[in-house]
Phi, psi and omega in degrees: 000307170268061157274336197280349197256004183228039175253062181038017172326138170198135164283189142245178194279312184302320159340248167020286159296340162271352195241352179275323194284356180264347178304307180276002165259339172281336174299305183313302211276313179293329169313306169289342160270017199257288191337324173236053169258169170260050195212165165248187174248136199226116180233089180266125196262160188205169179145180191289157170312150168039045191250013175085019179302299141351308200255358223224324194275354239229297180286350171270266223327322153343268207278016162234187191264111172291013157300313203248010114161213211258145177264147151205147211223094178279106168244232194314159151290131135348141158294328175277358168262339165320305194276007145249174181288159182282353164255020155302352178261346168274002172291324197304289117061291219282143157320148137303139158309140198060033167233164187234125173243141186247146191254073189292111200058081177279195180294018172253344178317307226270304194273334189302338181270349200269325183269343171284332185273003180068019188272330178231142191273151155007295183268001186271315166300313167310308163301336175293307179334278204318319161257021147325268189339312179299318196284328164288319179310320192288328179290312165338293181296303185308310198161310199309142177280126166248133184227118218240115177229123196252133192249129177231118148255179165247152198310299179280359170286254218346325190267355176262349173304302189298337149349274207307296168345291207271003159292300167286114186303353188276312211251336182310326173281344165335295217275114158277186161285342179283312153303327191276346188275347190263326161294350162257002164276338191002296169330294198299277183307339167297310174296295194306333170278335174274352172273322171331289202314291187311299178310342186225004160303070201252145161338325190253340169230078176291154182262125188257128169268113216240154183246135183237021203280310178261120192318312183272289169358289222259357199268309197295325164318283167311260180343350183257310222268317153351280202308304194308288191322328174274333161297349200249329178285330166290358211240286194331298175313302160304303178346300197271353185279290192299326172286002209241144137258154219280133210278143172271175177227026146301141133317130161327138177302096187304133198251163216278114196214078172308312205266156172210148126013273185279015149311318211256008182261138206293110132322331201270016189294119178234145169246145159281162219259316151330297166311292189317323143265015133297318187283001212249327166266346169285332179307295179317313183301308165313308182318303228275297157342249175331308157341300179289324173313290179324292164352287181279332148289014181047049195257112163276147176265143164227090181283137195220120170236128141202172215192209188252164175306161182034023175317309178129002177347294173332301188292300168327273237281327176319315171317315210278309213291323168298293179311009180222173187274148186290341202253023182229021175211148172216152179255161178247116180275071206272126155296185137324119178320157188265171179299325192281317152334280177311304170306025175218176125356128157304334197246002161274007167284336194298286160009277196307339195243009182300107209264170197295159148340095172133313203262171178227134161260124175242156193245118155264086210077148205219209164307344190286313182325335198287313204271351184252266205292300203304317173304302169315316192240037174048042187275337189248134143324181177301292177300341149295334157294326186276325180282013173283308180316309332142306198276341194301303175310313181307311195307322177275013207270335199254355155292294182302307196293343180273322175122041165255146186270088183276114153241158181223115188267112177253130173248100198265156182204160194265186168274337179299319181252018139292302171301332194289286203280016196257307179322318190288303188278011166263328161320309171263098205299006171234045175224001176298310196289346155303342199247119169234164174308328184320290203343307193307287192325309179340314220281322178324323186254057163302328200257326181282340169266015170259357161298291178302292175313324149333295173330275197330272164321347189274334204212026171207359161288108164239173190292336166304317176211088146334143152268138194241092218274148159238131179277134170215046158328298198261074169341308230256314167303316159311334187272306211256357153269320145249043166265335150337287191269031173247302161315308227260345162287306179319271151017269224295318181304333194273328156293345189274129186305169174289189198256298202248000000 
């Protein structure tokens, strides 16, 4: 795979010097048409110790307007990306549409250095490969260009580079021991990077091998191949804008389906108001307990409520939030998306708000809106909603596998006793600002979104992160079920060896 990366490419300097100012005026001119696409440029350079990764990344923020964009650099983890899953830190990470990010070490460092040091084995690898793939497979499918460039020396440049480097006192703190110790693995990392290279080289995101001997070679290569890719994706792009007809906001036709999930759940279920606060204060007590335990073992919670308008979303968290410490929790409230949003991934806001070892998010609506409101009233295409399933598991798998305790709450009501409490709170003036016409409007897709929630639970309850339906007809029985089954996932988790 690299033999083709080791036939001495080279420029000469007048070469060099005649092709760049027309090179960076064509960058400079694709940039600015990059600014009102709808993709971001995600570009990552990789490659052997001393193959110019650096000096290559030095040279577009050069040659491009570096306002418009970000260098990021992965080394060690943080205690705080530790204390999370491990790809939150390339979620944050990501370029906004029409901007470009560059990556000097991405998600291929860690295992590709991990499996040359013998920390991860054969099948550790593999797995890590696959999710690479998922996880670029999703930025893709979302939109994002990944423009992937592996800088190759052969075994003697790399040792004479690293020479030349450590010969010049300017240059000389470059060369760690980590490189010369890595150069004598040189073989070893060479095979696992053309097996790296080969695995993940997909149609939508290919890997370009670059020769790293000669600097204008190799500086005038990236940058040309840069310039295409985005030009060609803006060509697309125009293409598929002029030829597409204009996207409906219809929703799909709910197809004749009587029975569901929630048809079949006992609505007629009650606690009484004596029970209902004995149990509602032992719960709590039990919680608090656990909480600090969690706490103190770095186990983070991830709650997820959702439901019908006036579900008890509310009611819920007012329940959970006495039994925990204030600084050991945040609620997240989701909305429409904001303009910064909407310029990412649907799941980098989800991401952002992922909490540290210890701590708990509870989300009141969450990720789900892609495959529910958005689906229903056509804010997602079709195919963006039916490939959400698939991203949501994966998202939530990278939770559940860091040893986080992911729940998920549907809090359910008949329409009979939604219209009942949307009457009670026009009634209570500091419960009015809860009621808009939407509300109203909602009940009109009532059967398409019992639908969708089927769908949802149907392909996205797994053994990791469950969906846990609550009848919740009756508050007080909604409440004491699940600060129940909040409990009793801790319990369990606290009994469990750890995940990492």
């Amino acid at each position: 795979m690299f033999e083709v990366a080791e036939l001495g490419h080279a420029l000469s300097k007048k070469e060099y010097k005649l092709r760049v100012p027309e090179l960076r005026t064509e960058l400079l001119t694709i940039q600015e048409q990059l600014k009102q696409a709808d993709f971001p440029v995600l570009v990552l350079i990789s490659g052997v110790d001393g193959a110019g990764k650096g000096e290559t990344v030095n040279l577009l923020n050069e040659w491009l307007d570096p306002r418009y964009v970000r260098t990021h650099a992965f080394g060690p983890m943080s205690d705080e990306e530790r204390e999370r899953p491990h790809y939150w830190r390339f979620w944050r990470a990501l370029p906004p549409h029409g901007r470009i990010g560059l990556y000097v070490g991405s998600w291929y460092s860690q295992p590709v250095a991990e499996r040359v040091a013998g920390t991860l084995n054969e099948a550790e690898l593999d797995a890590s490969l696959l999710r690479i793939k998922t996880f670029e497979k999703e930025l893709v499918d979302d939109g994002a260009l990944v423009i992937k460039i592996w800088l190759h020396l052969s075994r003697a440049a790399q040792a004479a580079r690293l020479k030349k480097l450590e010969s010049n006192p300017a240059t000389a703190w470059r060369v760690t021991k980590q490189d010369k110790k890595h150069l004598k693995h040189y073989n070893q990392f060479r095979s696992i990077a053309e097996r790296t290279l080969r695995e993940t080289s997909t149609g939508e995101a290919p890997w370009i091998i670059v020769e790293g001997t000669d600097p204008g070679y190799r500086g005038l290569t990236v940058g040309q191949h840069i310039l295409e890719r985005i030009r060609l994706r803006l060509q697309q792009r125009e293409q598929q804008r002029v030829s597409l007809p204009p996207s409906s906001s219809e929703a799909l036709p709910v197809l004749t389906r009587p029975l569901t999930l929630l048809s079949h759940l006992d609505m007629n279920k009650r606690l009484g108001k004596k029970a209902y606060q004995e149990q509602l204060e032992k719960l709590q007590g039990r919680l608090h307990l656990l909480a600090r335990a969690a706490h103190e073992r770095k186990i983070s919670s991830v709650i997820v409520l959702e439901g019908w308008d006036a579900g008890g979303k509310g009611g819920l968290i007012r329940r959970i939030i006495p039994a925990l410490d204030a600084r050991h929790y945040q609620i997240i409230p989701i909305a429409a998306p904001t303009d910064e949003e909407r310029a990412h991934h649907y799941l980098w806001r989800f991401w952002r708000h992922i909490p540290r070892g210890g701590q708990i998010t509870i989300y009141d609506r969450s990720w789900y809106g892609r495959v529910l409101v958005e689906r229903v009233e056509g804010y997602a295409r079709p195919e963006e909603w039916m490939r959400a399933y698939a991203e949501i598991n994966d998202f939530e798998e990278q939770l559940s596998d860091h040893g986080t305790v992911v729940l998920k709450f549907w809090l359910h009501i008949d329409k009979d006793e939604q219209m009942v409490r949307f009457k009670a709170r026009e009634k209570i003036s500091y419960k009015q600002y809860k009621i808009t016409e939407e509300d109203y409007r909602n009940r009109e897709h009532w059967d398409e979104y019992e639908h969708a929630v089927n769908d949802m639970v149907e392909r996205t309850s797994t053994e990791y992160a469950p969906w846990v339906l609550i009848e919740g007809n009756d508050k007080r029985f909604a409440r004491i079920k699940a600060l129940q089954e909040y409990c009793d996932r801790l319990e369990a988790a606290l009994a469990a060896p750890p995940a990492h």
